[in-house]
C-alpha atoms as an extended CHARMM CRD file, in Angstrom:
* protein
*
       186  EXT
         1         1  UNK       CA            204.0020000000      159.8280000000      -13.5340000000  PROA      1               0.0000000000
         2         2  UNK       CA            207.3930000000      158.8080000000      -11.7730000000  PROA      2               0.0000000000
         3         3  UNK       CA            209.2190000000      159.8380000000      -15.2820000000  PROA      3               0.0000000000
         4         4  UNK       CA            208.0230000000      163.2800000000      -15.1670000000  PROA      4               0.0000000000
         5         5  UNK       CA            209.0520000000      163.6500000000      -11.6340000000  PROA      5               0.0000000000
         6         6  UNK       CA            212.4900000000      162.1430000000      -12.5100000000  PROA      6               0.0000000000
         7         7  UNK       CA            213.3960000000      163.7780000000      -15.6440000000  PROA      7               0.0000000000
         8         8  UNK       CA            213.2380000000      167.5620000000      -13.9430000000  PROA      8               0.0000000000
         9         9  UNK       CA            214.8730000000      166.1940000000      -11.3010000000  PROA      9               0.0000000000
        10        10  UNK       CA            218.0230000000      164.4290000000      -13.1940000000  PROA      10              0.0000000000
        11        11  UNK       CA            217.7100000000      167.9690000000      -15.5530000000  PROA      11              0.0000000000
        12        12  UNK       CA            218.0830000000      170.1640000000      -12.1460000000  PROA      12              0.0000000000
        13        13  UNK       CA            220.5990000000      167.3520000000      -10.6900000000  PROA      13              0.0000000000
        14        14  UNK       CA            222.8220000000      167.4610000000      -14.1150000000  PROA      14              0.0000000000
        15        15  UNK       CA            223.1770000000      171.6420000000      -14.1670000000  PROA      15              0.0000000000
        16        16  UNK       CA            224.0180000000      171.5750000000      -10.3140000000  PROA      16              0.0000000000
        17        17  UNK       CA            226.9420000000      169.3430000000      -10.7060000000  PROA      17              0.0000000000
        18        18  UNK       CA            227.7650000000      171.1280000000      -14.0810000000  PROA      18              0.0000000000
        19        19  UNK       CA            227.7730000000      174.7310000000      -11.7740000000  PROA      19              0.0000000000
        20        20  UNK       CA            229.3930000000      172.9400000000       -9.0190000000  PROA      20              0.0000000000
        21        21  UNK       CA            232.4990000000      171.9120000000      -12.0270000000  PROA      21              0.0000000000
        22        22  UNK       CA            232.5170000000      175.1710000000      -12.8110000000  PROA      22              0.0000000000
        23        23  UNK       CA            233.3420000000      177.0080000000       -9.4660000000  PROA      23              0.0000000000
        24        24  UNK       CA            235.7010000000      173.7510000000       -8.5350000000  PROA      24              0.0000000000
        25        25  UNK       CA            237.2320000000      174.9400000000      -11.7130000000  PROA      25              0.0000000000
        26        26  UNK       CA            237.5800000000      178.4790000000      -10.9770000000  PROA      26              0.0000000000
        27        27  UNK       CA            238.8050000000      177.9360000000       -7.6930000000  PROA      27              0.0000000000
        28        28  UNK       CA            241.2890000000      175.6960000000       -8.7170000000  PROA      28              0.0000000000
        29        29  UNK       CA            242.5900000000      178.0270000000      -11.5010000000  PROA      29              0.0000000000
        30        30  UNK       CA            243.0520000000      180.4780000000       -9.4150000000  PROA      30              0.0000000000
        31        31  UNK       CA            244.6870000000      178.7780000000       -6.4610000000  PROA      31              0.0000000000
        32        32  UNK       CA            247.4530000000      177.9840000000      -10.1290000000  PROA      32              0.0000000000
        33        33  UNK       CA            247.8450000000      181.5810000000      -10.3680000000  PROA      33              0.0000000000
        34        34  UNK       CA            248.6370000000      182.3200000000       -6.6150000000  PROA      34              0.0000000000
        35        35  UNK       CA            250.9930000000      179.6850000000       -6.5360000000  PROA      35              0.0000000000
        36        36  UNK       CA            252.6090000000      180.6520000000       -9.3460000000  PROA      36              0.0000000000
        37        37  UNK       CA            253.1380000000      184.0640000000       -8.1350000000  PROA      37              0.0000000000
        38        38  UNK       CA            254.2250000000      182.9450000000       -5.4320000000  PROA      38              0.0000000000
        39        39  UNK       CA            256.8220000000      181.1130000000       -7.0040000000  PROA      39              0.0000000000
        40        40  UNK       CA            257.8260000000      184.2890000000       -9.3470000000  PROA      40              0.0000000000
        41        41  UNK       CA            257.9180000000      185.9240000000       -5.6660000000  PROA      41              0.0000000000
        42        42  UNK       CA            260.6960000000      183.2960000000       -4.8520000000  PROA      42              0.0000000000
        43        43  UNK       CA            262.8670000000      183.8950000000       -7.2550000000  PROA      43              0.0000000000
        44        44  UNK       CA            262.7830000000      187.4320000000       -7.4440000000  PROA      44              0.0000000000
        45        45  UNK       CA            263.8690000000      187.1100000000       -3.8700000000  PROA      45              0.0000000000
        46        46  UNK       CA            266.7320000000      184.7900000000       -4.9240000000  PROA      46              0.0000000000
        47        47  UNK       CA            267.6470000000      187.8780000000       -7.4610000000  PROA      47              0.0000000000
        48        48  UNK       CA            267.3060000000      190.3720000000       -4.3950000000  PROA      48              0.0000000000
        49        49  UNK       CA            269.6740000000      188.6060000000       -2.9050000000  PROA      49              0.0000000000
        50        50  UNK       CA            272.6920000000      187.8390000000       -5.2560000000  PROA      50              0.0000000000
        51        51  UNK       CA            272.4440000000      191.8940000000       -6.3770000000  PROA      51              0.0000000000
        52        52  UNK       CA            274.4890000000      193.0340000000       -2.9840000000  PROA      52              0.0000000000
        53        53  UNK       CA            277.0680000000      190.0410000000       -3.5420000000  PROA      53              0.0000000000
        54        54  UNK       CA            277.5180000000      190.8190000000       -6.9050000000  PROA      54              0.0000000000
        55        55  UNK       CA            277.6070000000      194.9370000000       -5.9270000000  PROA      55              0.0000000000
        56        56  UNK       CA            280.7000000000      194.4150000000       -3.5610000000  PROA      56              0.0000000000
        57        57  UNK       CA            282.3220000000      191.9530000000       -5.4820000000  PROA      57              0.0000000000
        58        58  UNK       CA            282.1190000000      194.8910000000       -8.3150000000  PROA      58              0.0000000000
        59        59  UNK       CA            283.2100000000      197.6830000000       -6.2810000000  PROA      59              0.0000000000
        60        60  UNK       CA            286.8840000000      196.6940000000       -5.6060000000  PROA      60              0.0000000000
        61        61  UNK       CA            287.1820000000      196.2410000000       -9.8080000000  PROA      61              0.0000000000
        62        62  UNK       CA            285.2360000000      199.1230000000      -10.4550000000  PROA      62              0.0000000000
        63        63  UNK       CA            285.6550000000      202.1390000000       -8.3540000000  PROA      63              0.0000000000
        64        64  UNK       CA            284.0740000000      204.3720000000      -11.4900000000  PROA      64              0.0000000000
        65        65  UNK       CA            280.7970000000      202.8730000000      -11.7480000000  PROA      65              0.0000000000
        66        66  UNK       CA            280.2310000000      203.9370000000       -8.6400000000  PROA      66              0.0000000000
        67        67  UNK       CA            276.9060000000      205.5140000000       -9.9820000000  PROA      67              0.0000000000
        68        68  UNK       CA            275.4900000000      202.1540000000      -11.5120000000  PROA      68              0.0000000000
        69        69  UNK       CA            275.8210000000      200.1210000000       -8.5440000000  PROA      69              0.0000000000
        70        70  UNK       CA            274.3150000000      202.8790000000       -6.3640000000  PROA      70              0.0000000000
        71        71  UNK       CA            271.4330000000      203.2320000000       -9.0280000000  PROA      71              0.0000000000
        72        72  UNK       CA            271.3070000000      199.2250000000       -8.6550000000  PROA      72              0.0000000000
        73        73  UNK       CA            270.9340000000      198.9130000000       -5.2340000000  PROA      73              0.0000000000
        74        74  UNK       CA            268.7430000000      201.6890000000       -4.6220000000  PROA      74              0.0000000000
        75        75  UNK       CA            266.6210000000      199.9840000000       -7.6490000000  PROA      75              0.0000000000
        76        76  UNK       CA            266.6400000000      196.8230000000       -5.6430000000  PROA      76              0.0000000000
        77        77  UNK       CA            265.4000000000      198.2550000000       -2.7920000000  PROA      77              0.0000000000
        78        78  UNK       CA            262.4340000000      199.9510000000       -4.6660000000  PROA      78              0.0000000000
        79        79  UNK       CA            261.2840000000      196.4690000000       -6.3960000000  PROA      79              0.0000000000
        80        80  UNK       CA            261.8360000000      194.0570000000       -3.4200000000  PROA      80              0.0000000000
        81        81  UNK       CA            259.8480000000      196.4290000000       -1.0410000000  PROA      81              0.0000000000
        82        82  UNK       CA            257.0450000000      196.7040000000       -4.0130000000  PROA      82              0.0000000000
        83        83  UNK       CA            254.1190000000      194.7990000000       -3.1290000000  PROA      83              0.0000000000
        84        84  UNK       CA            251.8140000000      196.4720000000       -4.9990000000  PROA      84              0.0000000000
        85        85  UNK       CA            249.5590000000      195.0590000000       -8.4370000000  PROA      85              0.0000000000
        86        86  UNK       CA            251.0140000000      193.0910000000      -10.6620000000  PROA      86              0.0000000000
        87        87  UNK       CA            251.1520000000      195.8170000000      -13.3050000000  PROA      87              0.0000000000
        88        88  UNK       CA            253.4320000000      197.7890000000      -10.6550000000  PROA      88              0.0000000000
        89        89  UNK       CA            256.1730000000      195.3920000000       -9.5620000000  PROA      89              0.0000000000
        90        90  UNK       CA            256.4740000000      194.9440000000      -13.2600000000  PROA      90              0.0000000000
        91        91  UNK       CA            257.4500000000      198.3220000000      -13.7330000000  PROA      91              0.0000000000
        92        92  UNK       CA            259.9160000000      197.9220000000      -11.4270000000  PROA      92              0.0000000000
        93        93  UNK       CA            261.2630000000      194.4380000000      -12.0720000000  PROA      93              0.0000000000
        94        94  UNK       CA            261.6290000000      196.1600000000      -15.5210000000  PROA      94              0.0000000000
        95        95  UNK       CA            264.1170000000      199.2770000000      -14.1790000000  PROA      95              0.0000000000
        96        96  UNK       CA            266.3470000000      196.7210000000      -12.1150000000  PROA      96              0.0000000000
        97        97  UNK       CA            266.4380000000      194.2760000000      -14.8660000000  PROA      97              0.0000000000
        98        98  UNK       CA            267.8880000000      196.8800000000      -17.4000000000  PROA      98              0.0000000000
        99        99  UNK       CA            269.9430000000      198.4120000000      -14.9600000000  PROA      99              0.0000000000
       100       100  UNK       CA            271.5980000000      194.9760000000      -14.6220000000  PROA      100             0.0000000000
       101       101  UNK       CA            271.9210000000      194.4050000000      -18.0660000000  PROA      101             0.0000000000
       102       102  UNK       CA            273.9050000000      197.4370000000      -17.9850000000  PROA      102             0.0000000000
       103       103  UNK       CA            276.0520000000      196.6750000000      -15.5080000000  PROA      103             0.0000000000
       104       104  UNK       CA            277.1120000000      193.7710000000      -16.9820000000  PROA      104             0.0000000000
       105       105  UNK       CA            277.9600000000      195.0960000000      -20.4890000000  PROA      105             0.0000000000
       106       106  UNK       CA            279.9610000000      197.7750000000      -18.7050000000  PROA      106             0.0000000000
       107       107  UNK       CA            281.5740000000      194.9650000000      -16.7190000000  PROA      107             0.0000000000
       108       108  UNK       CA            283.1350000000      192.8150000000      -19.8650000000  PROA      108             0.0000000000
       109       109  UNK       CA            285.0870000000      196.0350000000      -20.6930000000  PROA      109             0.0000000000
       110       110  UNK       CA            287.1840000000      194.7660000000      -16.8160000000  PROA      110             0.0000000000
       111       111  UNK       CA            289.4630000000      191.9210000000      -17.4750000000  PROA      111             0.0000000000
       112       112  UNK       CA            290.2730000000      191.1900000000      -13.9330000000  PROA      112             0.0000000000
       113       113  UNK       CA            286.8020000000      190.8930000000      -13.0640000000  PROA      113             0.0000000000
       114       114  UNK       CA            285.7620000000      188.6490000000      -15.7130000000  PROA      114             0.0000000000
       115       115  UNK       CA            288.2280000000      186.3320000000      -14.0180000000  PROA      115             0.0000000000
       116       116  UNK       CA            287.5130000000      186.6300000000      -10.6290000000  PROA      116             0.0000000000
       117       117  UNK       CA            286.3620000000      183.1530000000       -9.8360000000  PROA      117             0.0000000000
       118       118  UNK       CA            283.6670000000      185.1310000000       -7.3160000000  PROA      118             0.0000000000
       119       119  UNK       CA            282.7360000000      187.4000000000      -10.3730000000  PROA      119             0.0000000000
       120       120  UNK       CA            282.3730000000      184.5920000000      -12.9130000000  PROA      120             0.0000000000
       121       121  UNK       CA            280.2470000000      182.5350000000      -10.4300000000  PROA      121             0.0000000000
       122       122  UNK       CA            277.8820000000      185.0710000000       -9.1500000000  PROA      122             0.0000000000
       123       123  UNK       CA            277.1130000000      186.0940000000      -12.9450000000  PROA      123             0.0000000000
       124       124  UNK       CA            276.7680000000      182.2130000000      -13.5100000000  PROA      124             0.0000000000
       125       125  UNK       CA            273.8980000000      182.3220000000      -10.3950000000  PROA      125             0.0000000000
       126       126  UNK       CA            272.3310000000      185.3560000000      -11.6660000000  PROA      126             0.0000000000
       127       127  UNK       CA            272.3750000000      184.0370000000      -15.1030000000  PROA      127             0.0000000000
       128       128  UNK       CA            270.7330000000      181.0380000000      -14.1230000000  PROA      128             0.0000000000
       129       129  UNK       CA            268.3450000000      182.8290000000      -11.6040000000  PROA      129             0.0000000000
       130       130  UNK       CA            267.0980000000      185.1490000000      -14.8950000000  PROA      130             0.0000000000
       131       131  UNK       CA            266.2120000000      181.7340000000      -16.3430000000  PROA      131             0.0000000000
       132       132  UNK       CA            264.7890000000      180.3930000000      -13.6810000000  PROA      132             0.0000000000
       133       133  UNK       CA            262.2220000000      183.7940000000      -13.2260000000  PROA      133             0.0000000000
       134       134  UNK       CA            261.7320000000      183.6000000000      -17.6130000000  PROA      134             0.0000000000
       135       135  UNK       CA            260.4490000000      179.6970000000      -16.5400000000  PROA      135             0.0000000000
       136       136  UNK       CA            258.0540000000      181.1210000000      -13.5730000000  PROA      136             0.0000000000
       137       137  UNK       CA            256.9160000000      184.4480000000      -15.5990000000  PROA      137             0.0000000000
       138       138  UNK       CA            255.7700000000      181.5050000000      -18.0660000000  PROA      138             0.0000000000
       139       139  UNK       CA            253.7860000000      179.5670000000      -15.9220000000  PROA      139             0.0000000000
       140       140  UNK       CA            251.9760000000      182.1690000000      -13.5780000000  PROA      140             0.0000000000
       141       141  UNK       CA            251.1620000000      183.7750000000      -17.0760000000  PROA      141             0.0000000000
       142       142  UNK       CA            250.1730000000      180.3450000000      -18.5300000000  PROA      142             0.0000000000
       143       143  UNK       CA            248.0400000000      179.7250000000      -15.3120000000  PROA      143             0.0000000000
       144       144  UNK       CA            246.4810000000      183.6640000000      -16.1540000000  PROA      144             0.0000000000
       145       145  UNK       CA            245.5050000000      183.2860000000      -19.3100000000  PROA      145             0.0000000000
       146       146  UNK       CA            243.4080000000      179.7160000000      -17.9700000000  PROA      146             0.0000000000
       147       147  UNK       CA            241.8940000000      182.1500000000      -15.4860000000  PROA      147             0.0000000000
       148       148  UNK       CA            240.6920000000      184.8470000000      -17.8880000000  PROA      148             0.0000000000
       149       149  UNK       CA            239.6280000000      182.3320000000      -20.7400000000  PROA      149             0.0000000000
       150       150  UNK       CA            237.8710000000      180.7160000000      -17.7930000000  PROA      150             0.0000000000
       151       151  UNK       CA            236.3650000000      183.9690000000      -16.5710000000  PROA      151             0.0000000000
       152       152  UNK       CA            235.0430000000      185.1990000000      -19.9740000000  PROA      152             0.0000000000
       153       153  UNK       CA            233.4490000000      181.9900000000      -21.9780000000  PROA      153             0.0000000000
       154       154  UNK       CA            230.1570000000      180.8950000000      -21.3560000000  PROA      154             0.0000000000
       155       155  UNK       CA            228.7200000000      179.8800000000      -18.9800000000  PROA      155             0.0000000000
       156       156  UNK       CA            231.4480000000      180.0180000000      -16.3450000000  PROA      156             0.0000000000
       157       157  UNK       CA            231.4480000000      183.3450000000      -17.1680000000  PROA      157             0.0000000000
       158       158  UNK       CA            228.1030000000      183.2880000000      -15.2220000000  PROA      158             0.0000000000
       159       159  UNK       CA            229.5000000000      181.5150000000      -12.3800000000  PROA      159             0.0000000000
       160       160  UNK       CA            232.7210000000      183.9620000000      -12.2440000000  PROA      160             0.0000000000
       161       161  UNK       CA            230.4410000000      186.4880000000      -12.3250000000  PROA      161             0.0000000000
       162       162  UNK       CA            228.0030000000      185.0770000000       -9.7490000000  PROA      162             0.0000000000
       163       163  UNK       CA            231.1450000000      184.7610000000       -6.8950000000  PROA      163             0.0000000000
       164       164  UNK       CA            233.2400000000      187.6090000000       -7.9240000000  PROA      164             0.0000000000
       165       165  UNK       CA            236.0190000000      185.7840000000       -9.5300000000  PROA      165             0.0000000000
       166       166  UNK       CA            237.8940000000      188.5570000000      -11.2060000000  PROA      166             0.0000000000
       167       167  UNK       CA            240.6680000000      188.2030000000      -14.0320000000  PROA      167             0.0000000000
       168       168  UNK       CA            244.1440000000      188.6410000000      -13.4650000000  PROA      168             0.0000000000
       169       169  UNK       CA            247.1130000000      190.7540000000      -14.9430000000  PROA      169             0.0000000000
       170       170  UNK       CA            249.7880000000      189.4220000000      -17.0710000000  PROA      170             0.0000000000
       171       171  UNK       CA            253.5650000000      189.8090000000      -15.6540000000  PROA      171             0.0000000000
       172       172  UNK       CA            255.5070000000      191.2730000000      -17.8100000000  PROA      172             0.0000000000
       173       173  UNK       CA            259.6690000000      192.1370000000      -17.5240000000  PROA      173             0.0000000000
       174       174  UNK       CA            260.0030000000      193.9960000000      -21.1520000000  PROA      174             0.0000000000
       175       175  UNK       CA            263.8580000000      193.3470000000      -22.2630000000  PROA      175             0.0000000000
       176       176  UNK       CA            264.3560000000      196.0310000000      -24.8570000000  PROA      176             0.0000000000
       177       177  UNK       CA            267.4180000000      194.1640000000      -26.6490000000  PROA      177             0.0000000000
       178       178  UNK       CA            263.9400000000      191.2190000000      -28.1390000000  PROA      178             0.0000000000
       179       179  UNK       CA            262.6010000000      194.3030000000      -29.8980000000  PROA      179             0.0000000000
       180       180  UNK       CA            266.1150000000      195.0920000000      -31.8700000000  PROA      180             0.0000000000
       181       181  UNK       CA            266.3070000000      193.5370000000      -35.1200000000  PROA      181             0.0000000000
       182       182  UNK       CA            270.0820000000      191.2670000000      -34.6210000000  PROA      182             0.0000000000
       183       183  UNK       CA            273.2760000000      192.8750000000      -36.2800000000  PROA      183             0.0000000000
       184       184  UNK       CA            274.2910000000      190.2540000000      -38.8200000000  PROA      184             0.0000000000
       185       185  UNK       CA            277.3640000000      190.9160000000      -40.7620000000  PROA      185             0.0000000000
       186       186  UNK       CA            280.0470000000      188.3690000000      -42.7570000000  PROA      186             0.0000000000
């Protein structure tokens, strides 16, 4: 008599906990993805704010590309005031990334600048702030792709679905030159 009490009761005790590990799973999964965007928040920031230094340090060297840097700033502004989706500060992460890429190709054609010691050290700190988003673009999208796998198998699919967990977006900066086959020649 006692065993047929016990047994639905250890069955109904063993899918709680295994809901309850579920949603502790979700939750934590996603609390990964908002701190890793906020982390890809930080260093975009850290870009944001190297892109004027670098600007004026250009201007005295480059009086001509006047255009560029304006396009740069004003491409600065637009992505570090964008708040919006993921999908949509990508798109705009994506303009002021290319637009620096072309500032600095243009800039290796300026031997002065290339050795300004303020020059060479603020492409240094950009170079190494690049690296630094690549590393957090990595691990928020790392941290997404846990979410969705979590989100669509079964049967936490059931609880996401249950409590409204909803997937998440990939960040992506595109950087056109990956797509190019290299230029080898002897």
């Amino acid at each position: 008599m006692t065993a047929l009490i016990f047994i639905p009761l250890g069955l109904l005790l063993f899918v709680l906990m295994l809901f309850i590990g579920m949603y502790n799973g979700l939750v934590s999964v996603r609390n990964h993805c908002e701190e890793a965007w906020s982390n890809i928040d930080t260093e975009l920031q850290r870009r944001y704010d190297l892109i004027p230094n670098l600007v004026n340090t250009v201007k005295g060297y480059a009086k001509h590309e006047r255009e560029l840097l304006e396009e740069l700033v004003q491409l600065r502004e637009q992505a570090s005031q964008n708040r919006g989706d993921v999908a949509s500060q990508a798109v705009d992460e994506n303009k002021l990334q290319q637009a620096l890429s072309k500032l600095m190709v243009r800039l290796e054609a300026y031997p002065d600048l290339k050795a300004s010691g303020n020059f060479v050290e603020l492409q240094k700190e950009l170079a190494n702030t690049e690296n630094r988003i690549q590393a957090a673009l990595r691990f928020y999208n790392g941290n997404v792709r846990e979410n969705n796998n979590r989100i669509e198998q079964f049967p936490s699919n059931l609880v996401a679905a249950w409590f409204h967990f909803g997937k998440r977006e990939f960040f992506e900066l595109e950087n056109p030159a990956a797509h190019e086959l290299p230029k080898v020649e002897f």
